[in-house]
C-alpha positions, 0 to 999 in steps of 0.5 A: 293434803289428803282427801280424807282429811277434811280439816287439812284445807283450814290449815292452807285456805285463808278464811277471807278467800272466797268460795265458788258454787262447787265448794258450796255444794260439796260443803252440803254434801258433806252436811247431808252426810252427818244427818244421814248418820245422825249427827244433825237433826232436821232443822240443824240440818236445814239451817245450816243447808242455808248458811253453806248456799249463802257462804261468801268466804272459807271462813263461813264454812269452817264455821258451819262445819267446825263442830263435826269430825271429818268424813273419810272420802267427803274432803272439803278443799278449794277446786281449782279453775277451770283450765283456760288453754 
């Protein structure tokens, strides 16, 4: 999986499995991004701000990033845990 491809992790995570507070956050990044670049008014961007804090599984950010083209450099992928040694 390169990380400029953002659409490669829908190919390798289920929509099922869960996300964590770091794949929430990088999935706004991702959001704060196209409105910056004009991709999403304010209140698309406000809305969909929401529903990525208040995702529960990949399938629900798939969905609220689906219609917007992959940022080079901004990849949306699952972070590995913490290492416990």
């Amino acid at each position: 999986m390169q990380d400029g491809d953002s659409r490669a992790w829908r190919v390798v995570v289920l929509p099922h499995i869960r996300v964590s507070d770091v794949e929430r956050d990088r999935a706004s990044e991702i959001l704060r991004e196209h409105f910056a670049v004009g991709r999403l008014r304010d209140d698309e961007l406000m809305a969909r701000l929401d529903a990525a804090q208040t995702a529960r599984n990949w399938g629900d950010l798939h969905r609220i990033l689906a219609d917007l083209p992959p940022i080079p450099g901004m990849a949306l992928q699952p972070v590995p845990p913490p290492h416990q040694g």
